[in-house]
C-alpha positions as CSV (number, residue, x, y, z in Angstrom):
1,X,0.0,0.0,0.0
2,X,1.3,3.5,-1.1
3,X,1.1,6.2,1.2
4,X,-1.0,9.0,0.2
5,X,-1.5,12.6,2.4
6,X,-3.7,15.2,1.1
7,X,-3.5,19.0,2.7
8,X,-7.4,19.9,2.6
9,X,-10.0,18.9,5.5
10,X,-12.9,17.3,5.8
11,X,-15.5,19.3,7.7
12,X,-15.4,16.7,10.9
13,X,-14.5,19.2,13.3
14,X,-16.6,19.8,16.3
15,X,-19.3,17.2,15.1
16,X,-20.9,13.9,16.7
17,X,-19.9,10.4,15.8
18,X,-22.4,10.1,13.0
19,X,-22.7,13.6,11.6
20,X,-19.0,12.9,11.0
21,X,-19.6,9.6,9.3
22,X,-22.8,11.7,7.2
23,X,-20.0,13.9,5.8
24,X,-17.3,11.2,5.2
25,X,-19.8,8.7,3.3
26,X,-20.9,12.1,1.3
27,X,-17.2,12.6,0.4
28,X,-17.2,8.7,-0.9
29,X,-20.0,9.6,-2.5
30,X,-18.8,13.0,-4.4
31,X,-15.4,10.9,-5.3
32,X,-17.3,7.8,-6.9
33,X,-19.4,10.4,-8.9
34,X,-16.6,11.1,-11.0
35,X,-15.5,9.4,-14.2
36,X,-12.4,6.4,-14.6
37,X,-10.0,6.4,-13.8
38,X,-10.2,9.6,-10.9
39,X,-12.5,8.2,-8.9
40,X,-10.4,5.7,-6.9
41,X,-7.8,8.2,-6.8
42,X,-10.0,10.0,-5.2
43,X,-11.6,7.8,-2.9
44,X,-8.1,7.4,-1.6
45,X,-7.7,11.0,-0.9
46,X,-11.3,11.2,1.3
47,X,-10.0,8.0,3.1
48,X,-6.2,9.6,3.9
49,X,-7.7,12.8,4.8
50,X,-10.5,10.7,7.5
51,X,-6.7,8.8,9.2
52,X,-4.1,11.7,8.8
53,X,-7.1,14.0,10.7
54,X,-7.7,11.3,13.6
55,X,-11.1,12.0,13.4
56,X,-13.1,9.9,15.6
57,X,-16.2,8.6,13.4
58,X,-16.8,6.0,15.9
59,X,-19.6,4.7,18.1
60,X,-17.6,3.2,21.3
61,X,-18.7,-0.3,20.6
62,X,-17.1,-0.6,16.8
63,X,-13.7,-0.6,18.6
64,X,-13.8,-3.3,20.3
65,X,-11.7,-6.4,19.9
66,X,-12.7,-10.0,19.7
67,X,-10.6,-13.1,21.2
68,X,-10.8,-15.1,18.8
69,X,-10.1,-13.1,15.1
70,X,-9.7,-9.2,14.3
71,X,-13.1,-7.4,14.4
72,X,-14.8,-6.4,11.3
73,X,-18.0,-4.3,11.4
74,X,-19.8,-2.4,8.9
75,X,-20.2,1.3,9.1
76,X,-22.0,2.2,6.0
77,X,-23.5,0.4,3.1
78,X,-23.9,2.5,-0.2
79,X,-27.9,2.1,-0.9
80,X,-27.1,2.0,-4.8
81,X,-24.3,-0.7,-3.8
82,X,-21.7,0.9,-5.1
83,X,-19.5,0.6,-2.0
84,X,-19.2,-0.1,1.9
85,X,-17.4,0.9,4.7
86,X,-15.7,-1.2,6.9
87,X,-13.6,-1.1,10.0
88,X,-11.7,-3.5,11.3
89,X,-9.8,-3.7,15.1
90,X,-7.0,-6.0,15.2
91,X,-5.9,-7.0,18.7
92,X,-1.5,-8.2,18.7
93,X,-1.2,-11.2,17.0
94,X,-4.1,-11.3,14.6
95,X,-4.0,-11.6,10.8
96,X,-5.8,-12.9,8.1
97,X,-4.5,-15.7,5.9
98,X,-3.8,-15.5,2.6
99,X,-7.1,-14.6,0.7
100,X,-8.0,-12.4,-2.6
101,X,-10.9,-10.0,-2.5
102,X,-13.3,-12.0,-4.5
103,X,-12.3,-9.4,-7.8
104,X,-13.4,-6.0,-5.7
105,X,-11.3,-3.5,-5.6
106,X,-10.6,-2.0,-2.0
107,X,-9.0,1.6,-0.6
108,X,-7.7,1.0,2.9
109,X,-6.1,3.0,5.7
110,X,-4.5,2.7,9.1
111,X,-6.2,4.8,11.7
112,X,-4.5,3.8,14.5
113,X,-1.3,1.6,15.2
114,X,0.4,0.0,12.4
115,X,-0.2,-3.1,9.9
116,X,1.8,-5.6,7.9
117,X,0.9,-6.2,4.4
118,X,2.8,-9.2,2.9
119,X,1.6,-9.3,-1.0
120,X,1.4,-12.4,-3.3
121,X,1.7,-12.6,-7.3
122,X,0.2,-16.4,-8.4
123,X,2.6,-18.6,-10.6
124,X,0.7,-21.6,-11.2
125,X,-2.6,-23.0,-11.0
126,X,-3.7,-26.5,-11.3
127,X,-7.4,-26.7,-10.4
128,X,-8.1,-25.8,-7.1
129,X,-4.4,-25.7,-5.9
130,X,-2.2,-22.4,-6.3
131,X,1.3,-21.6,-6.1
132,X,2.1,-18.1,-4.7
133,X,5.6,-15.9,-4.8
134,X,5.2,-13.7,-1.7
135,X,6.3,-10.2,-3.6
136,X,6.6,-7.7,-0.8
137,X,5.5,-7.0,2.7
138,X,5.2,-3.5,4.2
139,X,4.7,-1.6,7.2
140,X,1.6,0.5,7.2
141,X,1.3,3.6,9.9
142,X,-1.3,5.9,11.0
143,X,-2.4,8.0,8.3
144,X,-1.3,5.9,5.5
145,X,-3.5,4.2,2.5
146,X,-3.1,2.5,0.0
147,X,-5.4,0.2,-2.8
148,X,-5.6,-3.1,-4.0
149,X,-6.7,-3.1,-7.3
150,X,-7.4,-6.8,-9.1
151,X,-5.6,-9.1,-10.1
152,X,-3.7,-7.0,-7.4
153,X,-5.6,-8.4,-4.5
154,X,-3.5,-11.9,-3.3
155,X,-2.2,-10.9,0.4
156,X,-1.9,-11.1,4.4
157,X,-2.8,-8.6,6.4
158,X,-1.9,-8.7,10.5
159,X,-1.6,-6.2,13.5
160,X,2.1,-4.8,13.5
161,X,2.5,-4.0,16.9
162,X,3.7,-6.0,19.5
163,X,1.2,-4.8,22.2
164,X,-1.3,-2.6,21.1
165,X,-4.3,-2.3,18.9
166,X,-4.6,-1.4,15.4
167,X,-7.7,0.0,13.8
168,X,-8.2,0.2,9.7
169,X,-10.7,1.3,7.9
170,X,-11.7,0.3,4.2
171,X,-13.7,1.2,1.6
172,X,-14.8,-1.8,-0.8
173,X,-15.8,-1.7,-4.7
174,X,-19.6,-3.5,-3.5
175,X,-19.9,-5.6,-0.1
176,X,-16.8,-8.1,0.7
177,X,-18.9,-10.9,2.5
178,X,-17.5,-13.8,0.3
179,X,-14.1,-14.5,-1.3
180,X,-11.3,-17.0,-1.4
181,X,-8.9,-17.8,1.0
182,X,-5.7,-20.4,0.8
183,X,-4.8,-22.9,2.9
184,X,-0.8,-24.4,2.8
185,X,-0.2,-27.6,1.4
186,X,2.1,-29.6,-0.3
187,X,2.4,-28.4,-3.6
188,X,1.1,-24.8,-3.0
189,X,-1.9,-23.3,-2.0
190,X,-5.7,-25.1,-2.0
191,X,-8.3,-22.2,-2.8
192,X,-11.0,-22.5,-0.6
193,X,-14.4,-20.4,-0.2
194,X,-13.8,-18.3,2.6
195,X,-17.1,-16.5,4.6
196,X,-16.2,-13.0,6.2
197,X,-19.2,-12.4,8.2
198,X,-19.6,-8.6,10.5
199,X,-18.6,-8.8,13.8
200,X,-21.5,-8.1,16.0
């Protein structure tokens, strides 16, 4: 993920949790009104502006962590479908494992803390079993975001920090429910139908 910082403000200041959140889905909403290939771009700026300013958009109870995997709730869904916004709390020592993005593109941020993203470029496939190259894995900070574009989307994702809690947010081309994950194997990786349901 690239970093990306952007000088103007949202209007967030001096507002409640979900006026804030009424002015950042509006911004989504402005950015995704305009034509290829700006409107990511753009959607990337509204999202780097929302972490750089530490604005709190959240009601207490979406930042809390879960015991047994990161925490994944859904903050807004686009009534036209065109997007969602997600955040997701990561307590130390969570990750995912190595899943795509079921062909949706995705802009995501770090809001608080830090997060490793380890990428993968596939160099075989023989059915249902994949072999992966890990490409490159990065540290993302507060205030940084980045995309993944497909058939950019093969990667890890886990809390950085050693103590602490990291909290990202993302922004998804339609709803991520669904998509594949990989499991290790011999000979590579088996693809696998992998559920990501909202934490409650």
């Amino acid at each position: 993920m690239a970093s990306q910082s952007q000088s103007s403000k949202l209007p967030l200041m001096g507002a409640d949790p979900k006026s804030k959140l009424a002015a950042v889905t509006a911004a989504i909403d402005a950015a995704l009104a305009q034509p290829e290939p700006e409107r990511i771009e753009s959607v990337k700026k509204v999202l780097s502006q929302l972490c750089s300013q530490k604005a709190d958009i959240f009601e207490p109870h979406f930042l809390a962590t879960t015991p047994d995997r990161y925490a994944r709730r859904l903050m807004h869904r686009d009534p036209a479908g065109r997007y969602t916004l997600v955040v997701a709390v990561w307590a130390p020592g969570q990750a995912t494992q190595l899943h795509d993005h079921g062909g949706l593109w995705c802009v995501e941020g770090v809001f608080q803390g830090r997060l490793r993203v380890t990428s993968f470029d596939i160099l075989e496939e023989r059915g249902d079993i994949v072999q992966f190259k890990a490409e490159d894995s990065v540290i993302v900070t507060e205030g940084e975001v980045g995309t993944l574009i497909p058939p950019n989307e093969y990667h890890i994702t886990e809390n950085a920090q050693r103590d602490g809690v990291t909290v990202t947010l993302h922004v998804y081309g339609g709803e991520l429910t669904s998509c594949c994950g990989y499991h290790p194997q011999t000979g590579g990786y088996r693809r696998e139908p992998l559920e990501l349901p909202y934490t409650e």
